[in-house]
mmCIF file of the N, C-alpha and C atoms, coordinates in Angstrom:
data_MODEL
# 
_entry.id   MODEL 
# 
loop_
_atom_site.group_PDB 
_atom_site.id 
_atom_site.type_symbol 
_atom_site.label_atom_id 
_atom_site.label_alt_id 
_atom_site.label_comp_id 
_atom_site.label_asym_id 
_atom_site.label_entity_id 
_atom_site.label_seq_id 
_atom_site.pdbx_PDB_ins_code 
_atom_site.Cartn_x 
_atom_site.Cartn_y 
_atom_site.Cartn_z 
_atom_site.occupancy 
_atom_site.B_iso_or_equiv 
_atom_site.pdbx_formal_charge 
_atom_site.auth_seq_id 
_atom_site.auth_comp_id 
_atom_site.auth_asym_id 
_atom_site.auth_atom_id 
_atom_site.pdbx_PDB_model_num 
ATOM 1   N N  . UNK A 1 1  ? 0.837   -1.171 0.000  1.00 0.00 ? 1  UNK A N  1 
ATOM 2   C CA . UNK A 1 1  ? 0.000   0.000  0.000  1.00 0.00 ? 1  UNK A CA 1 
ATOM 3   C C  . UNK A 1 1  ? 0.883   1.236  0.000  1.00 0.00 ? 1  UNK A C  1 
ATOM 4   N N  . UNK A 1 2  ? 0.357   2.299  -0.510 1.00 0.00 ? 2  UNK A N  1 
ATOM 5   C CA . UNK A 1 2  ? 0.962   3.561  -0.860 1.00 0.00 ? 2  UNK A CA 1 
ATOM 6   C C  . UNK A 1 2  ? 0.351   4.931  -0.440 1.00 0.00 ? 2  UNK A C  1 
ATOM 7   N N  . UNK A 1 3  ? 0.625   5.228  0.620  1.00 0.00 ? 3  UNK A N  1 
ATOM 8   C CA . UNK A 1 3  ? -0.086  6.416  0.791  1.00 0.00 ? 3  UNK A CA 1 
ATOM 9   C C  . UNK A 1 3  ? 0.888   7.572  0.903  1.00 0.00 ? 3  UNK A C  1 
ATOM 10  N N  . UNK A 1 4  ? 0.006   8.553  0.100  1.00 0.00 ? 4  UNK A N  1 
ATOM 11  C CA . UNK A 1 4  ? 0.456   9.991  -0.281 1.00 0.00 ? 4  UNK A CA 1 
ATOM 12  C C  . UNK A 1 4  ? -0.397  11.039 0.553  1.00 0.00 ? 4  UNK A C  1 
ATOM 13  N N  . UNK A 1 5  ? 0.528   11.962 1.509  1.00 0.00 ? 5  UNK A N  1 
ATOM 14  C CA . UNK A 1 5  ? -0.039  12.403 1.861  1.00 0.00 ? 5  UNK A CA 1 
ATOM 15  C C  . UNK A 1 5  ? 0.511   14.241 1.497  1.00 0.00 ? 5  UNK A C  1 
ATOM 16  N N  . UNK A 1 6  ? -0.761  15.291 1.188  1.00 0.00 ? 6  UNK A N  1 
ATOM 17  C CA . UNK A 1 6  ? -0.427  16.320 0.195  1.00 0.00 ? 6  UNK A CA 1 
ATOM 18  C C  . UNK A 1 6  ? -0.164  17.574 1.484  1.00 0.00 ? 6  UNK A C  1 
ATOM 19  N N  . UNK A 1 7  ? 0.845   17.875 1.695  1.00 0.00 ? 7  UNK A N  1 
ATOM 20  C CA . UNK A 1 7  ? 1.000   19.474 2.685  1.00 0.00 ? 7  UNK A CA 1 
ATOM 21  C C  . UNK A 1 7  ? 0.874   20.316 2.481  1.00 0.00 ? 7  UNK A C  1 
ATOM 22  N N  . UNK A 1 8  ? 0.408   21.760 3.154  1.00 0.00 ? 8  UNK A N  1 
ATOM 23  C CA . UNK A 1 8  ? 0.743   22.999 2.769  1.00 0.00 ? 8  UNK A CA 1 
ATOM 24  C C  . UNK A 1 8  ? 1.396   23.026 3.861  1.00 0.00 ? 8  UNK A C  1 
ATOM 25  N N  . UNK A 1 9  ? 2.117   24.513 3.688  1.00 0.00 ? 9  UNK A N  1 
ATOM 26  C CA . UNK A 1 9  ? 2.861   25.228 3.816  1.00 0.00 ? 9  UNK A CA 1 
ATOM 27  C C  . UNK A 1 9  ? 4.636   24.536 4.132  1.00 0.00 ? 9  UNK A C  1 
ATOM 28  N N  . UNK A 1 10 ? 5.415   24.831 4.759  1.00 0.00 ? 10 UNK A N  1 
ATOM 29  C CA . UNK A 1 10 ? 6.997   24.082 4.513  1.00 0.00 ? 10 UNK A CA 1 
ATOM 30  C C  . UNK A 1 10 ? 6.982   23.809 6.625  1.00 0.00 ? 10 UNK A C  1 
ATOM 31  N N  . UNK A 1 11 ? 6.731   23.710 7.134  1.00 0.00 ? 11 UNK A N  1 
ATOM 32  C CA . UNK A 1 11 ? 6.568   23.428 8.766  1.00 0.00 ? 11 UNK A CA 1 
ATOM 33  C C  . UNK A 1 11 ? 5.931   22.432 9.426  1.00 0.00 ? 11 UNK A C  1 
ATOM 34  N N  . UNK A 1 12 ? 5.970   21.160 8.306  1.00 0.00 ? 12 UNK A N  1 
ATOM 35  C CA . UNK A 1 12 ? 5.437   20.144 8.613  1.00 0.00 ? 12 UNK A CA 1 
ATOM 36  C C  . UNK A 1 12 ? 6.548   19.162 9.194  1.00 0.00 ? 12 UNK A C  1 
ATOM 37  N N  . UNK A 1 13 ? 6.830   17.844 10.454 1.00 0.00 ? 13 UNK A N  1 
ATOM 38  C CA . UNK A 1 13 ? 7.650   17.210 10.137 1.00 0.00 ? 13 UNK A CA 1 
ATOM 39  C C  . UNK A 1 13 ? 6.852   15.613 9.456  1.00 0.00 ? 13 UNK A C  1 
ATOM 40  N N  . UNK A 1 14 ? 7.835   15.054 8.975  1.00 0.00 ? 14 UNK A N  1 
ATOM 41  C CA . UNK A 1 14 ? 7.158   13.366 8.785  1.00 0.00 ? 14 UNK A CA 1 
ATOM 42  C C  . UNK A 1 14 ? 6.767   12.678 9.954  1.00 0.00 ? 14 UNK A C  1 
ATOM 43  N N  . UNK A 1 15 ? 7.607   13.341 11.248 1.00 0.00 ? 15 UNK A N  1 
ATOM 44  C CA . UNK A 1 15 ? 6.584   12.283 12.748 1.00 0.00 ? 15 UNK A CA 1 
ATOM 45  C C  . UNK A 1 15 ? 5.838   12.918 12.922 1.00 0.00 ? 15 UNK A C  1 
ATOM 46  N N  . UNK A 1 16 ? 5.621   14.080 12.565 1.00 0.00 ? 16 UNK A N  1 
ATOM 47  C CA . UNK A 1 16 ? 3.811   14.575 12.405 1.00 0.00 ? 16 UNK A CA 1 
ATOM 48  C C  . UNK A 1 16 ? 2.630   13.782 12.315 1.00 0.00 ? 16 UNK A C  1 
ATOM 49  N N  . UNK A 1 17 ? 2.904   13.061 10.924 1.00 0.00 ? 17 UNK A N  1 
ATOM 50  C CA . UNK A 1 17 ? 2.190   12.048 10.835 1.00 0.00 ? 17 UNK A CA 1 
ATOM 51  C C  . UNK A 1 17 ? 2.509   10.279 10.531 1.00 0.00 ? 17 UNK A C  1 
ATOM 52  N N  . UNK A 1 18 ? 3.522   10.362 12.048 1.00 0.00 ? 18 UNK A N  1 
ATOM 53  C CA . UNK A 1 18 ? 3.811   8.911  12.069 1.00 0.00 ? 18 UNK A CA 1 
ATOM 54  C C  . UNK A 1 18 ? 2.865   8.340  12.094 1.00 0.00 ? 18 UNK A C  1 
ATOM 55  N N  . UNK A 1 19 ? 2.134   8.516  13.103 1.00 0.00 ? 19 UNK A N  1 
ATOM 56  C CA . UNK A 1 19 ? 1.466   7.873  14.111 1.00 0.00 ? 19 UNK A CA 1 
ATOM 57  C C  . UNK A 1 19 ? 0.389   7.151  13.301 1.00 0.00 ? 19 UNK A C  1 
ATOM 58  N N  . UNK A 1 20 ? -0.403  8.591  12.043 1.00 0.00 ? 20 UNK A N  1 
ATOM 59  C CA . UNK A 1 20 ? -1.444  8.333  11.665 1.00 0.00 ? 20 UNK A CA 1 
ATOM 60  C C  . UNK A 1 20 ? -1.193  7.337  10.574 1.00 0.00 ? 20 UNK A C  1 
ATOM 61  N N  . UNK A 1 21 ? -0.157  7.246  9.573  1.00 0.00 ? 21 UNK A N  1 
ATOM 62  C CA . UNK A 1 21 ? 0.578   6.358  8.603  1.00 0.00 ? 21 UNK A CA 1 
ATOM 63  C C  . UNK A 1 21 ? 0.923   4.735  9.507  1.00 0.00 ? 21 UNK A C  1 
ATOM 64  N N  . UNK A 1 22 ? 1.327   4.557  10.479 1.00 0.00 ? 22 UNK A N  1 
ATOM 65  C CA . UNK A 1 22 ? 1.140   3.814  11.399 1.00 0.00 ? 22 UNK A CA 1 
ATOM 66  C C  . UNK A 1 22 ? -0.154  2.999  11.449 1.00 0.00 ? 22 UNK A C  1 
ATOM 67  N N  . UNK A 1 23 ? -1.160  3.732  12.201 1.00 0.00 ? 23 UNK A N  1 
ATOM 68  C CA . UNK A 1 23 ? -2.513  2.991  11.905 1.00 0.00 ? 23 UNK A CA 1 
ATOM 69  C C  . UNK A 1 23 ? -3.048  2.566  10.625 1.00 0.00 ? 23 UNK A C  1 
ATOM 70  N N  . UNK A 1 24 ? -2.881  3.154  10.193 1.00 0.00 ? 24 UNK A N  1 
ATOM 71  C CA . UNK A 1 24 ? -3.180  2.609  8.583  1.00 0.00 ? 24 UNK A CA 1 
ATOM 72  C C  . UNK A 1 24 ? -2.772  1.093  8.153  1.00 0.00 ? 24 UNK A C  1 
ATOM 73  N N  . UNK A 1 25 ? -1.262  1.587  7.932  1.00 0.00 ? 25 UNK A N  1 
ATOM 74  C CA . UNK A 1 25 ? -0.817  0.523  7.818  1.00 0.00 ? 25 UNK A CA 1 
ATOM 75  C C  . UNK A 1 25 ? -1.148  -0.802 8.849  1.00 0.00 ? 25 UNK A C  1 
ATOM 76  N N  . UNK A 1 26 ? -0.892  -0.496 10.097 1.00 0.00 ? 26 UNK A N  1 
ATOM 77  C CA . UNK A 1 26 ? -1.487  -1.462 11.208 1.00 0.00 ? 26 UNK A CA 1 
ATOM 78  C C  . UNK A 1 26 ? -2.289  -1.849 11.134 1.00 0.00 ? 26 UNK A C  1 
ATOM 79  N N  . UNK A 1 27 ? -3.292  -1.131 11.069 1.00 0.00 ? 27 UNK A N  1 
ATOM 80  C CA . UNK A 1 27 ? -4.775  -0.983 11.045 1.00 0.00 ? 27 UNK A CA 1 
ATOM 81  C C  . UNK A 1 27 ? -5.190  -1.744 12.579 1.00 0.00 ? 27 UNK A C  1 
ATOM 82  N N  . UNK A 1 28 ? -4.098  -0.324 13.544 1.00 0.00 ? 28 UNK A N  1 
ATOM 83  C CA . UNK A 1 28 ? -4.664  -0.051 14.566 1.00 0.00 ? 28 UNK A CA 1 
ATOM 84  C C  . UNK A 1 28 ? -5.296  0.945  14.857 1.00 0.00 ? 28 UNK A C  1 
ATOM 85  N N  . UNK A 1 29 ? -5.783  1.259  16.413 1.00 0.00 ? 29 UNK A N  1 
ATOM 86  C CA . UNK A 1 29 ? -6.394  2.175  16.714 1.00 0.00 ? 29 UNK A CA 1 
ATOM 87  C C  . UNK A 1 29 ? -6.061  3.286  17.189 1.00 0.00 ? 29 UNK A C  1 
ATOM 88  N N  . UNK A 1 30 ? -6.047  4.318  17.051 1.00 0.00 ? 30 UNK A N  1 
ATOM 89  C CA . UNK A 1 30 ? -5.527  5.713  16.896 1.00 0.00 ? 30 UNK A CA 1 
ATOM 90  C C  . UNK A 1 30 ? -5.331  5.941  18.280 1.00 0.00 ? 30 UNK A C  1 
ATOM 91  N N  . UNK A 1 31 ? -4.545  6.885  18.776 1.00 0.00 ? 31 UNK A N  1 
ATOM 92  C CA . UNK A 1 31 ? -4.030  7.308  19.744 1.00 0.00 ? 31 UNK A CA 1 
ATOM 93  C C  . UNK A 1 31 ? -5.080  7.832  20.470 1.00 0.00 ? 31 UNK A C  1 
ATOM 94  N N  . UNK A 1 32 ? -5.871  9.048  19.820 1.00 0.00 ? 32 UNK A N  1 
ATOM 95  C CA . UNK A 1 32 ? -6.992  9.886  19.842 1.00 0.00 ? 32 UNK A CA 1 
ATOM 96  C C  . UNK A 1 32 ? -8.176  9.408  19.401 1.00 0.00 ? 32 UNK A C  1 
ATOM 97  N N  . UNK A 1 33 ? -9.482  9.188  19.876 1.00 0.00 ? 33 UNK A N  1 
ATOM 98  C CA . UNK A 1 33 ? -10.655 9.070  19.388 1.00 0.00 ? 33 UNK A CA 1 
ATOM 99  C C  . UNK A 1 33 ? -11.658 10.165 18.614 1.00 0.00 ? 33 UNK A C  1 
ATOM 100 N N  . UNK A 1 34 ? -12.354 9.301  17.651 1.00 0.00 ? 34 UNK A N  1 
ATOM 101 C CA . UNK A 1 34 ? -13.072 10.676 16.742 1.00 0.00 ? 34 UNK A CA 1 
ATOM 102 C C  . UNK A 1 34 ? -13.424 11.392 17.768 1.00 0.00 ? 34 UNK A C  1 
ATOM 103 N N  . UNK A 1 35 ? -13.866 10.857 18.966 1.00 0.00 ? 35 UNK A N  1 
ATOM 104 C CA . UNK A 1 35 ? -14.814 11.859 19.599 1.00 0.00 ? 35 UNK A CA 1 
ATOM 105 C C  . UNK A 1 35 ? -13.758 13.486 20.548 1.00 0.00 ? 35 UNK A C  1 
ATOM 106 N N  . UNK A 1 36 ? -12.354 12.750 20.763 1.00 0.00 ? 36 UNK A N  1 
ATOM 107 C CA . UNK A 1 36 ? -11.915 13.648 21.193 1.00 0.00 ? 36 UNK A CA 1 
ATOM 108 C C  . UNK A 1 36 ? -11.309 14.864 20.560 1.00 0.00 ? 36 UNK A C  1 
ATOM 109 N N  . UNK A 1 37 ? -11.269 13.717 19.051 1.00 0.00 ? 37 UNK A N  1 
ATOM 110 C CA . UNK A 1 37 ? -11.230 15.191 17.882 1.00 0.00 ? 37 UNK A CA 1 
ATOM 111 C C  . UNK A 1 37 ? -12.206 16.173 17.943 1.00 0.00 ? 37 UNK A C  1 
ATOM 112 N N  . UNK A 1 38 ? -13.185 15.648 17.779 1.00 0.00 ? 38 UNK A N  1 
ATOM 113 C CA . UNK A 1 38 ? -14.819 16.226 17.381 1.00 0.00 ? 38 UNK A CA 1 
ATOM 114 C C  . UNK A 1 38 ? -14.856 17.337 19.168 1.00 0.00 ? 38 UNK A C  1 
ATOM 115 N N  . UNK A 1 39 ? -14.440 17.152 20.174 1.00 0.00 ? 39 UNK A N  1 
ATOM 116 C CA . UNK A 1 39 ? -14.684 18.113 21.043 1.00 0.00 ? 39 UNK A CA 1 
ATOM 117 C C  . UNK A 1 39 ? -13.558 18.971 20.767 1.00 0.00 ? 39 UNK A C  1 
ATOM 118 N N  . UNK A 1 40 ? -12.011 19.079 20.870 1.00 0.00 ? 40 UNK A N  1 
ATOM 119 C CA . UNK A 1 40 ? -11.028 19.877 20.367 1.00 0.00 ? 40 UNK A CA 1 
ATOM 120 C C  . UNK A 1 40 ? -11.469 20.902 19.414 1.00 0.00 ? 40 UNK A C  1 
ATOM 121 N N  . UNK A 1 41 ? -12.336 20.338 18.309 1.00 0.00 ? 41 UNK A N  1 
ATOM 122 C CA . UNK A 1 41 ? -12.937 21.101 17.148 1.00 0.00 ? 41 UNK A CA 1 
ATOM 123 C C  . UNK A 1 41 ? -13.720 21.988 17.810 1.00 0.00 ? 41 UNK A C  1 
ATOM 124 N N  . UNK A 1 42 ? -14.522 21.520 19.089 1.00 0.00 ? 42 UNK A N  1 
ATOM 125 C CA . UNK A 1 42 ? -15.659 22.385 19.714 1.00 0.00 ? 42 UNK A CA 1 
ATOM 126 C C  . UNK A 1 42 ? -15.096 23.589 20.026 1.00 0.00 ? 42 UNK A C  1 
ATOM 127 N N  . UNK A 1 43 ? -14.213 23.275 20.551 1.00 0.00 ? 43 UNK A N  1 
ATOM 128 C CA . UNK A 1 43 ? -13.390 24.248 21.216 1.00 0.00 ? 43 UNK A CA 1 
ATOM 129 C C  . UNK A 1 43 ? -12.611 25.474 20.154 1.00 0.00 ? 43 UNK A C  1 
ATOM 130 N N  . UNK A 1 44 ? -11.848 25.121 19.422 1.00 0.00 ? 44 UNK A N  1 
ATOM 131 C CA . UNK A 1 44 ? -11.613 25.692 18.750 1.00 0.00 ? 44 UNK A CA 1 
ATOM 132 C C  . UNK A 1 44 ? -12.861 26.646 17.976 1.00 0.00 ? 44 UNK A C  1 
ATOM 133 N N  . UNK A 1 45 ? -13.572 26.090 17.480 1.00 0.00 ? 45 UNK A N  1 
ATOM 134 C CA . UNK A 1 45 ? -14.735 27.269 16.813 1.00 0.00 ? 45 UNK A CA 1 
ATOM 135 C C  . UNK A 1 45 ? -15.067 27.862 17.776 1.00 0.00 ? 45 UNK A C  1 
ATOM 136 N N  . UNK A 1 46 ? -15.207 27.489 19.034 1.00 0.00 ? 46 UNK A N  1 
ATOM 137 C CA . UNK A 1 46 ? -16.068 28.766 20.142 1.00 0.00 ? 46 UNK A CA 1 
ATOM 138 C C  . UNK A 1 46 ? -14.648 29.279 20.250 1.00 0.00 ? 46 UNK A C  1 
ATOM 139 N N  . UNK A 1 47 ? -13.446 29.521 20.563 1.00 0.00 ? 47 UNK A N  1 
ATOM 140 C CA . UNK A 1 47 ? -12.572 30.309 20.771 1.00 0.00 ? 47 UNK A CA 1 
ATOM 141 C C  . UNK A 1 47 ? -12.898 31.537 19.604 1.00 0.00 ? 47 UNK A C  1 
ATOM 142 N N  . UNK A 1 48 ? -12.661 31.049 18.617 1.00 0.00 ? 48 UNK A N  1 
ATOM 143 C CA . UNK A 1 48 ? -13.298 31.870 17.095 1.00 0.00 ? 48 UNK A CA 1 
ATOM 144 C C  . UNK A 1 48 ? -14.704 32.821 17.628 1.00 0.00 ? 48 UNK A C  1 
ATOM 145 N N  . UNK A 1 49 ? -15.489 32.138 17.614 1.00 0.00 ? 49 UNK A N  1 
ATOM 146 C CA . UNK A 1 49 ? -16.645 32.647 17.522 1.00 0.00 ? 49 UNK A CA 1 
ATOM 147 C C  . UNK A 1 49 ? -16.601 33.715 18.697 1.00 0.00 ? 49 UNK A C  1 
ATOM 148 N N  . UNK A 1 50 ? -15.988 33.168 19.659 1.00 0.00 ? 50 UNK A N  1 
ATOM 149 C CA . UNK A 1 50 ? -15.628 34.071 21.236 1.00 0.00 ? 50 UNK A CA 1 
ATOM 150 C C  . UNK A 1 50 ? -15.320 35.596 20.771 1.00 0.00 ? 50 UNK A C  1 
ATOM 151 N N  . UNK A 1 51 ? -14.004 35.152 19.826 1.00 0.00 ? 51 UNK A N  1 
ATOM 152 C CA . UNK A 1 51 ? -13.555 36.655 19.429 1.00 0.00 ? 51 UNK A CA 1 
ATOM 153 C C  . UNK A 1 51 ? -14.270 37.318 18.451 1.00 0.00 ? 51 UNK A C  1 
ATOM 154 N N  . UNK A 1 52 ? -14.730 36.415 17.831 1.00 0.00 ? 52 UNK A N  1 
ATOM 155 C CA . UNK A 1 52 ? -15.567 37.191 16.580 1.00 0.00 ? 52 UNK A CA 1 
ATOM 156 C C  . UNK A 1 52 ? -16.807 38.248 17.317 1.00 0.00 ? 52 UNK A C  1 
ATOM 157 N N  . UNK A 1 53 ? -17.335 37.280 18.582 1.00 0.00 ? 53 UNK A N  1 
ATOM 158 C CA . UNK A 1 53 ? -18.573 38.458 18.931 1.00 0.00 ? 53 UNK A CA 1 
ATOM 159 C C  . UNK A 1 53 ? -18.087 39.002 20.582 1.00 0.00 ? 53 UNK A C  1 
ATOM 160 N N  . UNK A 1 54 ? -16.793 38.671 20.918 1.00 0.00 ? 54 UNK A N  1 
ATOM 161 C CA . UNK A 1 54 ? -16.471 39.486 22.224 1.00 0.00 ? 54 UNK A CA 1 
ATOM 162 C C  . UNK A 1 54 ? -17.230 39.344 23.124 1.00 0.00 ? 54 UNK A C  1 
ATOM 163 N N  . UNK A 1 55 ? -17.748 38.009 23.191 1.00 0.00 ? 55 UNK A N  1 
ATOM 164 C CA . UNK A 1 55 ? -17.855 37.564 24.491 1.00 0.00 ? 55 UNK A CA 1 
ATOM 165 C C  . UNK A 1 55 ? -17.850 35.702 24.628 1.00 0.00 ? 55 UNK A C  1 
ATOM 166 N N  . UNK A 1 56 ? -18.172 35.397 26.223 1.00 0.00 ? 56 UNK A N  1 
ATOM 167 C CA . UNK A 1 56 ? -17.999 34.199 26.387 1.00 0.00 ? 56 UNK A CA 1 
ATOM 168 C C  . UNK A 1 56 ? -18.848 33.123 25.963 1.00 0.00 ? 56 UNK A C  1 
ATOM 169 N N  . UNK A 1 57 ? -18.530 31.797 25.144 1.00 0.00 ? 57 UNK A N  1 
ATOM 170 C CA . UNK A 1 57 ? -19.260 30.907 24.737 1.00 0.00 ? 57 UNK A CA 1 
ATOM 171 C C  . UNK A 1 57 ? -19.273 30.335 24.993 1.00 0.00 ? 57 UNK A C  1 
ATOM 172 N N  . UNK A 1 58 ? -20.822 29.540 25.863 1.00 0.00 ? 58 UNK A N  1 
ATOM 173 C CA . UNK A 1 58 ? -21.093 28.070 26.476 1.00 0.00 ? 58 UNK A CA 1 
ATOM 174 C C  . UNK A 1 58 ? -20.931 26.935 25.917 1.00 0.00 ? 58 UNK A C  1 
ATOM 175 N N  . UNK A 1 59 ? -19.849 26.193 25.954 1.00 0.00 ? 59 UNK A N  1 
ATOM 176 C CA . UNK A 1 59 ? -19.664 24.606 25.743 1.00 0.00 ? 59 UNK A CA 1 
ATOM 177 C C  . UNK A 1 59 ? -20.719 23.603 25.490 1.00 0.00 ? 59 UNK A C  1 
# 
């Protein structure tokens, strides 16, 4: 198997994405769960949204 994976910008390293090239290939289970992605994400847009309207956003 061959996986290509496409970057932007030049500040990437390759153990960046050991881990995830790893599972693949393994076809083990990720370090991180979707779900703890999916809250990180939460977070991140209310930080956004926080500043966008200058004030605090409930979780």
């Amino acid at each position: 198997m061959t996986i290509s994976i496409g970057l932007i910008g030049t500040d990437h390293h390759p153990r960046t994405y050991a881990g995830f090239v790893r599972g693949i290939r393994d076809r083990s289970r990720p370090v991180h769960t979707h779900e703890e992605g999916t809250d990180v994400l939460k977070i991140i847009l209310a930080a956004y949204r926080s500043a966008r309207e200058k004030q605090e956003i409930k979780l």
